[in-house]
Each structure stands twice: as structure tokens, then as C-alpha cells.
N, C-alpha and C positions, 0 to 999 in steps of 0.2 A: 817695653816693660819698665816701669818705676824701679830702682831698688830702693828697700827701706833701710837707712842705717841707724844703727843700733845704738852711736856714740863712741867711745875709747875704744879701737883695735884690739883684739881679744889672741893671743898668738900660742899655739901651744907647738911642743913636737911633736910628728906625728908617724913617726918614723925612727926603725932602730935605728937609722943612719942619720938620725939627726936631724932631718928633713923640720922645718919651723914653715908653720902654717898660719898666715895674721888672718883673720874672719873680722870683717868690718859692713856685712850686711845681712838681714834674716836669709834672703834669697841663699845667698854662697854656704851659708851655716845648714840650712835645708838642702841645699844639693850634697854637702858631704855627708851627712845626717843618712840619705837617702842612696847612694852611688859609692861611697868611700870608708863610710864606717865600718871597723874592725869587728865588734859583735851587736849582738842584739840584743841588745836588754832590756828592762823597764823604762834606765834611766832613759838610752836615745829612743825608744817609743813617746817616752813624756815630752824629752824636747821636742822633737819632729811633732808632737799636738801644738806644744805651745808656738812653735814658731809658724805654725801655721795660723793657728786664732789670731799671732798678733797683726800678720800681714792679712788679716781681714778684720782688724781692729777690735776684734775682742775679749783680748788682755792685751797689758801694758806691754812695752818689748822689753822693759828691763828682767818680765817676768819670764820671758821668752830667753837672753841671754841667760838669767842665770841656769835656768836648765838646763841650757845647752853647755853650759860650764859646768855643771853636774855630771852630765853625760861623759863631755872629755875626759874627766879624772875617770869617771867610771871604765872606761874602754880604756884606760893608761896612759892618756896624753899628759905630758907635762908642761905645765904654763912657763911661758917666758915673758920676761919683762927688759922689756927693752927700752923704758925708759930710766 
């Protein structure tokens, strides 16, 4: 299987214990979307759509990460930047 990457490493915590998760592919972003996600909401139903159109091309991925960066904050991940 292809992975599609998305561009710049996207890294949140995702864990009380501080656990940091970098997502650098729709693939990885869809398995925790699908298997690891905390609740269930609008937001990660909308990404888990969008990252699925983008890996069948249609919509952009950028349109795909941002949701899924929607989602994160929505379920309480907090972004880290590490650069």
C-alpha cells in the first residue's frame, strides 16, 4: 500500500501522560481516527470522511489535514511544535 503524505508532521499529545503523537500520513491519521480516538463526534466523523475522499482524490489533503486538526482539538489533543 502507497502512503499519502500530507507535508509538515502534524504532532499533538494525546495522552494524560504526555504521550506526543507526530501524524505524517492520511493512512496513520485514519487508523487513529478509526481505532484510537477518544470520542466521537462530528468533528472526527468529518475528518475520518475527509481523509478518506482525499486518499481517493477527491478533495485536497490539505482539506483532509485540516479537519483532522479540528478533530484533535475537538477530542482535547494539544498540538506541539517542535520546531
Amino acid at each position: 500500500m502507497i502512503e499519502i503524505n500530507w507535508g509538515k508532521p502534524l504532532s499533538f499529545v494525546v495522552s494524560p501522560d504526555g504521550e506526543v503523537k507526530t501524524f505524517t500520513t492520511l493512512e496513520t491519521a485514519a487508523y487513529w481516527l478509526q481505532r484510537r480516538w477518544p470520542v466521537d463526534d462530528v468533528q472526527r466523523r468529518h475528518a475520518a470522511r475527509m481523509l478518506d475522499a482525499a486518499a481517493h482524490c477527491m478533495t485536497p489533503v490539505g482539506s483532509a489535514r485540516k479537519a483532522f486538526t479540528d478533530a484533535a482539538r475537538s477530542a482535547g489533543f494539544q498540538t506541539v511544535n517542535r520546531h
